[in-house]
C-alpha positions as a Python dict, from the first residue, in 0.01 Angstrom:
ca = {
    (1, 'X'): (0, 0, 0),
    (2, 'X'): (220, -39, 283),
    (3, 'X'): (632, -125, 224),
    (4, 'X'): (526, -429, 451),
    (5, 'X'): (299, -552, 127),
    (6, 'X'): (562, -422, -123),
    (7, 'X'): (807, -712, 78),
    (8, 'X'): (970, -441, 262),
    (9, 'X'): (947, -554, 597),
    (10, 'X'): (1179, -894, 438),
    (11, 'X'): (1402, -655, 278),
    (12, 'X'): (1462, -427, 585),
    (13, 'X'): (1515, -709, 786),
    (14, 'X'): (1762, -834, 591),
    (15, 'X'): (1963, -487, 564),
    (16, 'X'): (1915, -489, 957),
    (17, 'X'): (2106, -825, 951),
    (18, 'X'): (2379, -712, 751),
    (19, 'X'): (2443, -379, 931),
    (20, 'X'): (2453, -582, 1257),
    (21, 'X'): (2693, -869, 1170),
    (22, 'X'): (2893, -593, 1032),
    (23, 'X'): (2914, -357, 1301),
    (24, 'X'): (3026, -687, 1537),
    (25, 'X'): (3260, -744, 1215),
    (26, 'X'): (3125, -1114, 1262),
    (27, 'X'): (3209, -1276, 954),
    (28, 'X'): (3194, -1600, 1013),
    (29, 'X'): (2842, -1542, 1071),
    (30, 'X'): (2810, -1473, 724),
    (31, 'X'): (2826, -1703, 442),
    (32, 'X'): (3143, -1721, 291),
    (33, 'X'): (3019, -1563, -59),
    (34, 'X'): (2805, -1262, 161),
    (35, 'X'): (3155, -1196, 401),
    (36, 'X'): (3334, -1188, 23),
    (37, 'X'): (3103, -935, -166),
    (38, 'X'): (3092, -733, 168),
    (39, 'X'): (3519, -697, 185),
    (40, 'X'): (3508, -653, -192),
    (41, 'X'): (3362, -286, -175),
    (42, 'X'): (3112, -78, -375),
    (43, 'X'): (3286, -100, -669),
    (44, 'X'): (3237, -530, -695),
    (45, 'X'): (2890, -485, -540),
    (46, 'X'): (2764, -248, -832),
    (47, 'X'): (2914, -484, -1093),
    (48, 'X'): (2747, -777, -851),
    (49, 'X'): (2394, -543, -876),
    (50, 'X'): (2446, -493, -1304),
    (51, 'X'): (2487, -909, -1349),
    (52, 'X'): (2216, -969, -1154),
    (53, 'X'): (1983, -729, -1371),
    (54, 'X'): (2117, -860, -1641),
    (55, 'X'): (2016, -1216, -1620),
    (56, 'X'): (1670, -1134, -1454),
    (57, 'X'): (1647, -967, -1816),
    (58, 'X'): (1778, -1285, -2012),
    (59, 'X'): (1546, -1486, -1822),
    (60, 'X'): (1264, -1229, -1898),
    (61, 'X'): (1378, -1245, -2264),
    (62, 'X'): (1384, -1626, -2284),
    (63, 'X'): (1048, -1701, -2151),
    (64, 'X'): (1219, -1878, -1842),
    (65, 'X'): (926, -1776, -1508),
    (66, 'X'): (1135, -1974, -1224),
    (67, 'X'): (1490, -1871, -1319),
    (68, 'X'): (1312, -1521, -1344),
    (69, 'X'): (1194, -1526, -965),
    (70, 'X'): (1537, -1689, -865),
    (71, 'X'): (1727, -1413, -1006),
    (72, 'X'): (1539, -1151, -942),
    (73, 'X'): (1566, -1287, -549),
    (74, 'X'): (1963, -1243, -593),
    (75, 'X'): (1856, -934, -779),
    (76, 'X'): (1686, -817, -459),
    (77, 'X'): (1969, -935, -221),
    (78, 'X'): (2212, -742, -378),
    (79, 'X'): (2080, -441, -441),
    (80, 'X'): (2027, -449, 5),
    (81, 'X'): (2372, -554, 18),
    (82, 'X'): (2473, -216, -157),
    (83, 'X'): (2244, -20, -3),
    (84, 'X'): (2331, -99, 332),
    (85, 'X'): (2673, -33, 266),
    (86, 'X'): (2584, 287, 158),
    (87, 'X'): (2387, 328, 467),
    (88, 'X'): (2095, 378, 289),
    (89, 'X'): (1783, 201, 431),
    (90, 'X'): (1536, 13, 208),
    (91, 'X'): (1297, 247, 384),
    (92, 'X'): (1432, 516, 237),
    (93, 'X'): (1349, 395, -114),
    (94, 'X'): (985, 252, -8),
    (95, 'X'): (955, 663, 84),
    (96, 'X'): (1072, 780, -247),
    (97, 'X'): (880, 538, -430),
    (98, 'X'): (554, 662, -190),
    (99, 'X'): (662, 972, -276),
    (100, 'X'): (678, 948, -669),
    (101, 'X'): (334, 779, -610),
    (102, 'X'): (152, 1063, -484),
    (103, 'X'): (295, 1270, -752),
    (104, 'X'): (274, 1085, -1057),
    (105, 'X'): (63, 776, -966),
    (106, 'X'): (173, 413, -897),
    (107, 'X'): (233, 333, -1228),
    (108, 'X'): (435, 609, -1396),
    (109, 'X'): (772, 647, -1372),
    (110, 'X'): (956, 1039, -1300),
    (111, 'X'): (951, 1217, -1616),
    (112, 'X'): (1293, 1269, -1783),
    (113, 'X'): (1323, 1611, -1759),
    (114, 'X'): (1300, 1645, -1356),
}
């Protein structure tokens, strides 16, 4: 399965986005509440990433399908947001996730003692 069917291809265009406006330090291109998470640091886009997962989870918990896919969407967003400020490309996780596939199959997660 290719990271283009995995939803990749949306996700790395979207960290594509963000490292462009920023390097032309653009904000106004932004939205007001993207320019404000991006000056906030790593620090407010972790805690941003941890709320996020956190109601995809209460949703989960509550039975609640739409608000599930809603915040899982912000989930997503975020998590590129953080990742691109780290300078680390979704790519790079659709590799490690190929990666873990070959070794322990789709489905598995890495064992805890790695």
């Amino acid at each position: 399965m290719g990271h283009q069917a995995l939803g990749g291809d949306r996700l790395q265009a979207l960290a594509e986005d963000l490292r462009e406006r920023r390097s032309r330090r653009s904000r106004m291109q932004f939205s007001s509440r993207t320019a404000k998470l991006i000056d906030s640091g790593v620090p407010k886009m972790a805690q941003k990433l941890v709320e996020e997962a956190a109601e995809v989870a209460i949703d989960a918990v509550r039975g609640e399908r739409q608000a599930v896919i809603e915040e899982a969407a912000d989930l997503m967003f975020n998590l590129t947001v953080l990742l691109t400020e780290l300078e680390i490309s979704p790519c790079e996780v659709w590799d490690e996730m190929d990666r873990r596939q070959k070794l322990y199959g789709i489905a598995e997660k890495l064992p805890k003692d790695r």
